[in-house]
C-alpha positions in Angstrom: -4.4 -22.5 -83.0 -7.2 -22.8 -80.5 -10.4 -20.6 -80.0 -9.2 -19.7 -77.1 -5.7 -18.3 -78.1 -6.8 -16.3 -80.9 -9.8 -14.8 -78.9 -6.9 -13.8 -75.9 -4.8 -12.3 -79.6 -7.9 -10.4 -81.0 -8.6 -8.9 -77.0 -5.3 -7.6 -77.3 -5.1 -6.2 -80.0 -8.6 -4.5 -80.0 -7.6 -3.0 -76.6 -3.8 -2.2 -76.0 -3.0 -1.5 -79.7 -6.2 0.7 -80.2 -5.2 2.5 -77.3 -1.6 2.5 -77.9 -2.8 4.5 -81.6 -4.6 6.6 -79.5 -1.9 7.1 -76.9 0.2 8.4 -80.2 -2.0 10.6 -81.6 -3.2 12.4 -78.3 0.8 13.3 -77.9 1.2 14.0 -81.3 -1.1 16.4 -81.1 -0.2 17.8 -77.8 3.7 18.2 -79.4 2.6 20.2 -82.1 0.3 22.7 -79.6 4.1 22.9 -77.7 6.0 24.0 -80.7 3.4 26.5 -81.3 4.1 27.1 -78.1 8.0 27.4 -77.9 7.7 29.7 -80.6 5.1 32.3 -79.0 7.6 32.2 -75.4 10.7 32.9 -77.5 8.9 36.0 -78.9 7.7 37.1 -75.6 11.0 36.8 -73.8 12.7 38.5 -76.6 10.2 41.3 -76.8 10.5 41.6 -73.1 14.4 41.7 -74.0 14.4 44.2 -76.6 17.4 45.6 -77.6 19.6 45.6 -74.2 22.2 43.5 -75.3 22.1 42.5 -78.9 24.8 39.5 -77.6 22.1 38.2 -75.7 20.4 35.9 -78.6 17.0 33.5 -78.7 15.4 31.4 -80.9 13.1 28.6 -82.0 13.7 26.4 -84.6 11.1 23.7 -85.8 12.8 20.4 -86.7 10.2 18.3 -87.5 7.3 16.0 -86.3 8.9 14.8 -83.6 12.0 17.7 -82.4 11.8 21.2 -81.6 14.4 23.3 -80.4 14.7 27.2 -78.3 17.9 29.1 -77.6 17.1 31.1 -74.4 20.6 33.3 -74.3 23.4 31.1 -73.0 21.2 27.4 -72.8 19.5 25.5 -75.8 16.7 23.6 -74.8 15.7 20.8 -76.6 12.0 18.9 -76.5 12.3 15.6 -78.2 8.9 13.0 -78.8 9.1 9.6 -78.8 7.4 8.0 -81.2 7.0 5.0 -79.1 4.5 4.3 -76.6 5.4 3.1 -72.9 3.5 1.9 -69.5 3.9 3.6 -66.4 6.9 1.6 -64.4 4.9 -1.1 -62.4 6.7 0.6 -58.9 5.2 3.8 -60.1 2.6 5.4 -57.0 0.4 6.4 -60.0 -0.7 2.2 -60.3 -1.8 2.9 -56.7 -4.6 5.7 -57.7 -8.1 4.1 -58.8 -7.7 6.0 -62.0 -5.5 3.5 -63.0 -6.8 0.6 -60.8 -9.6 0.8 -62.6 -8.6 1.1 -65.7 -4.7 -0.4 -66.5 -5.2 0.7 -69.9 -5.0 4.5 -68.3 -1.0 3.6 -68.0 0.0 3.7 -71.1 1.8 6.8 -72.5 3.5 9.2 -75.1 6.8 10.9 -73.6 8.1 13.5 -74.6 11.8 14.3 -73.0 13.1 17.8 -72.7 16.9 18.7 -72.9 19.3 21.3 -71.7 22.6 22.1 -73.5 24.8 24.7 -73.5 24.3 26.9 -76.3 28.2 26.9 -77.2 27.5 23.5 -77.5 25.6 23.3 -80.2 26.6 26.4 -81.8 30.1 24.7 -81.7 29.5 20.9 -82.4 31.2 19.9 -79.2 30.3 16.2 -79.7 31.6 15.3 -76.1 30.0 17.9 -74.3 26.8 16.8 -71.7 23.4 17.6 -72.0 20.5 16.9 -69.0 17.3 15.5 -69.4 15.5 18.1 -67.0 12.1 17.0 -67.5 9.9 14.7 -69.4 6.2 15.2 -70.2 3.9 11.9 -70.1 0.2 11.5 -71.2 -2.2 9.2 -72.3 -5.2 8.2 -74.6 -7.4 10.9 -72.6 -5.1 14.0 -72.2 -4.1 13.0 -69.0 -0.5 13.9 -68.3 2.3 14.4 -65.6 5.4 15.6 -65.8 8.5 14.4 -64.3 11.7 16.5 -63.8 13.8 18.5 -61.7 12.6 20.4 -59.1 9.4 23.1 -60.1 8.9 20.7 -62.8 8.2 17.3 -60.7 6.0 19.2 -58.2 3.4 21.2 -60.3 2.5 18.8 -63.1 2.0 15.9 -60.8 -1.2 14.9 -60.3 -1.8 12.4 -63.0 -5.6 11.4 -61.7 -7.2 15.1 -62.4 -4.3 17.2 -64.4 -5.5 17.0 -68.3 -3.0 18.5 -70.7 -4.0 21.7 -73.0 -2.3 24.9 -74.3 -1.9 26.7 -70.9 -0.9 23.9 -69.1 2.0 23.4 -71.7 2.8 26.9 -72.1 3.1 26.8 -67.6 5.5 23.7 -68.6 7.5 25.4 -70.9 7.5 28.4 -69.2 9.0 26.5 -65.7 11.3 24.7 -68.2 13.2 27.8 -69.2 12.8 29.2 -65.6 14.8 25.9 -63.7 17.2 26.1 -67.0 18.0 29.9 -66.4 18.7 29.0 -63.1 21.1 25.7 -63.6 24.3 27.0 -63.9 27.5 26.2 -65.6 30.0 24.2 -62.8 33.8 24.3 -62.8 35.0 20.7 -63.3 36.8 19.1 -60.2 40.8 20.1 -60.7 41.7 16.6 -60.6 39.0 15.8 -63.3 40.9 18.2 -66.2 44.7 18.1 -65.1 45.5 15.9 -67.8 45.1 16.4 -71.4 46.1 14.5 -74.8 47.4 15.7 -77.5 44.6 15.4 -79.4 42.4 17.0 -77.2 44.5 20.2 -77.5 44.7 20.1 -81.3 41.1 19.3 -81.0 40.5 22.5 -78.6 42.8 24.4 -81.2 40.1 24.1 -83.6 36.8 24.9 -82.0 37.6 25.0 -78.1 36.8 21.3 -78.0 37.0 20.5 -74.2 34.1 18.0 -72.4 32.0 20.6 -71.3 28.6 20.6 -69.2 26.3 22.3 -66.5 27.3 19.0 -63.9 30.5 18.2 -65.7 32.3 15.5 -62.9 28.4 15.4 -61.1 25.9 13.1 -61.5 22.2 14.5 -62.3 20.6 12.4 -60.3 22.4 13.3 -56.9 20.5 16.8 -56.5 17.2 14.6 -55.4 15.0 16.7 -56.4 13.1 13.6 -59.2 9.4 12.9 -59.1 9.7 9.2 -59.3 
């Protein structure tokens, strides 16, 4: 192997895979600040709730390093970290700030994704049923971070260059989260999308009311435009 391949190997390595580390632990540490988080919210909305309608449930549950998950009365909301670290999509307008013109290294990020069910759902292991990704939270070695997601949530946590990420910021995340959730409600499926049904979806249903269910059942996400790209 020449000098000149393994000094081009050891440049890499000392600068994308330190940073990569860095990347990790920077999210890592911001995911745990959000489960902290999730929990406080749940006890303030429920507070706030008090005892009006004790059919009216929440919840946090703490699932580990990487997976945290709320119940907010009818919608579970699910914030997932990857564990593995990404680059801003080359056709991304955030290459074209000098933040990252400067400095490529400055693209390279910790996601993590959140995710809306319906709480039935979960509660009733509907395998089929459709969940939405309604927001993912990006940020890098130096706490810069941007969120992209559906409408409040890909317009406030935009600006990438000057937006560092702490425990107010995610708790306004969170917060806006729960809000556009609240607020994304439950579709009828086209007629023509349900008129037929097997057998075995009926014994299925028999059991635990087993039909595909979702918020955009027969939609696709991505046709309400509203994504920060």
């Amino acid at each position: 192997m020449s000098k000149e391949a393994t000094d081009l190997m050891m440049k890499l390595i000392t600068e994308r895979s330190v940073v990569k580390q860095d990347v990790y632990k920077r999210t890592y540490a911001a995911f745990q600040e959000l489960k902290s988080i999730l929990s406080e919210v749940v006890e303030e909305v429920q507070d706030a709730f008090g005892d009006q309608d004790e059919r009216v449930q929440f919840y946090f549950k703490d699932k580990g390093d990487y997976e945290a998950e709320v119940k907010i009365a009818g919608d579970v909301l699910i914030f997932y970290m990857h564990t593995n670290v990404f680059q801003f999509d080359k056709s991304n307008s955030v290459w074209k700030t000098s933040y990252l013109q400067q400095n490529e290294l400055n693209g390279y990020v910790g996601v993590i994704n959140i995710y809306n069910f319906l709480a039935d759902s979960i509660k009733y292991q509907r395998m089929q049923d459709a969940g939405y990704m309604i927001g993912r939270i990006f940020i890098n070695h130096e706490d810069h971070f941007l969120v992209q997601g559906k409408r409040q949530l890909g317009y406030l946590f935009n600006d990438f260059v000057n937006g560092k990420i702490d425990r107010a910021t995610l708790k306004e995340v969170v917060q806006s989260s729960i809000i556009y959730t609240l607020g994304f409600d439950l579709y009828a499926p086209p007629y023509q999308a349900v008129q037929q049904v097997t057998v075995g979806q009926i014994e299925a249903m028999s059991s635990h009311l087993k039909i595909a269910t979702g918020k955009r059942l027969g939609f696709k996400f991505a046709s309400e435009q509203d994504i920060i790209e």
